[in-house]
N, C-alpha and C positions, 0 to 999 in steps of 0.2 A: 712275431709280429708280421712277420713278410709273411709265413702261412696263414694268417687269418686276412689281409690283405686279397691273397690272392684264393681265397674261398668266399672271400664277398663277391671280387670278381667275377668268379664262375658263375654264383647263385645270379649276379646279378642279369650275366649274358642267357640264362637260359633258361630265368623267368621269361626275359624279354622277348627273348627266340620263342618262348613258347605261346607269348600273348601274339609275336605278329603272327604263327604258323597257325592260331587259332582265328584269326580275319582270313586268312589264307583258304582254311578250310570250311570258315561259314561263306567266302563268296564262289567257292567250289559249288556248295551246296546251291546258294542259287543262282547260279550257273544250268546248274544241272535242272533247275527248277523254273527256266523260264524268266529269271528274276525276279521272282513273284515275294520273295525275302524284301525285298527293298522299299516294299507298299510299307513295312513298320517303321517306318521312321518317325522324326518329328512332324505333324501337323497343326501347325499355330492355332493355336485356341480352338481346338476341334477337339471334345473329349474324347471322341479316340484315337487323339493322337497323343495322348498324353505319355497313354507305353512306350513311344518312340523315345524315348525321353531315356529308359532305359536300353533301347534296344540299336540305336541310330548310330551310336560309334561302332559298331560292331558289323554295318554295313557301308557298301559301297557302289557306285554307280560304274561298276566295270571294273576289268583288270588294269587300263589304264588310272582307274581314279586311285586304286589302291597301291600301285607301283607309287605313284607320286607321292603316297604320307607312308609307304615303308622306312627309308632310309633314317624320315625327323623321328619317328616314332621309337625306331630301333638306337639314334644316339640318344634323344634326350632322356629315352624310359632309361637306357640304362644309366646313365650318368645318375639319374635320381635314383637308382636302386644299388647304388654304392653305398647309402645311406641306411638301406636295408628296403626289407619285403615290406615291413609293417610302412613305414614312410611311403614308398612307393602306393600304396594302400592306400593312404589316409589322404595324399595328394591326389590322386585319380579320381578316389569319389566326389572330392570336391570337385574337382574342374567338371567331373562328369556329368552330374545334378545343377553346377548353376548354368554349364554348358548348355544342354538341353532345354534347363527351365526359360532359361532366358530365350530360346532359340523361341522357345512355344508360347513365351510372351509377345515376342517383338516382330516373329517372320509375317510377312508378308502373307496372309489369306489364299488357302486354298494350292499352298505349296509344301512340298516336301523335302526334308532335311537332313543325309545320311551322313556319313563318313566321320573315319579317325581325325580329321584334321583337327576336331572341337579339341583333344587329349592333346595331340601337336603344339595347337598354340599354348595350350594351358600349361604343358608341362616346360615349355622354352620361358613363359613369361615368370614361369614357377622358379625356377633357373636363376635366371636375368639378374631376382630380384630378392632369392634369396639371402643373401649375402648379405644385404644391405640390412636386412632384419636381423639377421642372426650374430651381425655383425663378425662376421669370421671372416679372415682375410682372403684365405683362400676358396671360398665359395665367392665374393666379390672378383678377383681373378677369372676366376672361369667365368662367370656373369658374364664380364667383360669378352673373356673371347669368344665367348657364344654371343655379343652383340655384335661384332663384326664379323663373324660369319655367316651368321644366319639373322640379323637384323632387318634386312631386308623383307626379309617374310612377313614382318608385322604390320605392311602396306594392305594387308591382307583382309583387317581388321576392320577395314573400310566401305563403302561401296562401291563397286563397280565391276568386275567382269557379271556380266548375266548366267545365272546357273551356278555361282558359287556361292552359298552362305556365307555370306560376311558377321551376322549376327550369330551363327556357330563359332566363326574365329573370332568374332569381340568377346561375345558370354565365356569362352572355354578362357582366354584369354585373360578375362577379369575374374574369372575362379580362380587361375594358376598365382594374380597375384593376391588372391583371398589366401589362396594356401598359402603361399611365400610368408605374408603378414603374420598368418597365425604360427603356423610350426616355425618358422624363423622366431618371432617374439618368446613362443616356448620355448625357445633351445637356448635364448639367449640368457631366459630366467633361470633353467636348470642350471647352466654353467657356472652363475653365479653363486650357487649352493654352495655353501663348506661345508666339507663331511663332520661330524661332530666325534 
């Protein structure tokens, strides 16, 4: 048990290691490039800004914007990849698609919308609230101490500093508790099952 434990561990730390090393080395690239990566992002209701949509988590507006969503990205990814690849998966797309979609419904005209933080919120609120679906004690536990840690963040989700997407951190936010709802409610009906 303690070795299969400590092999989800692993897998868990270096997928995660390897999804932020992979932001690392596409803001290398446009670095290297002038910044000219950072033009894909989301553009609210502009049909081509619609690729942003897939492409916008994966950039960043400098190495300061990406220092700041490394540390949320590298605890909550992993904590959800204890769970496994496939979850970690299945959560990400969600937040990632209603993240975007909503970003490019709701942003503001003629602005632009990069960075991890949409996966950040999505995956903390995925967190928060899984438990509560799933009804497991100990994911309600962590919930909890991940709301007093990092609770504060979800001020986030609001309006106000200039130049932050807020509408990235509500949409990634209301995907993470899309995702909560559904893979929570499925866990809770598998568990149910009696083997026959």
């Amino acid at each position: 048990m303690n070795d299969r434990v400590g092999s989800r561990g692993l897998t868990a730390l270096v997928t995660i290691g390897s999804f932020v090393a992979l932001l690392y080395l596409v803001e290398l690239v446009d670095t290297l490039d002038a910044h000219r990566l950072d033009g894909g992002g989301v553009r609210p209701r502009e049909a081509d800004g619609l690729d942003g949509i897939a492409f916008a988590p994966l950039l960043h507006a400098g190495w300061g914007h990406l220092l700041a969503n490394t540390v949320p990205l590298l605890v909550f990814g992993f904590l959800i990849l204890l769970a496994g690849v496939r979850r970690w998966l299945e959560v990400t797309a969600v937040v990632w698609v209603v993240g975007g979609a909503g970003t490019w419904l709701t942003g503001p005209p003629h602005t632009l919308h990069i960075g991890a933080s949409v996966l950040a919120f999505g995956w903390l609120v995925y967190l928060l609230l899984r438990g509560v679906f799933s009804r497991r004690a100990p994911q309600v536990v962590l919930g909890l101490v991940l709301l007093v840690l990092y609770g504060g963040v979800l001020w986030g989700v609001l309006p106000g500093r200039p130049g932050i997407s807020w509408q990235g951190h509500l949409f990634g936010a209301l995907g993470g508790a899309l995702a909560a709802w559904w893979f929570g409610a499925r866990d809770r009906i598998s568990s149910r099952r009696v083997p026959r």
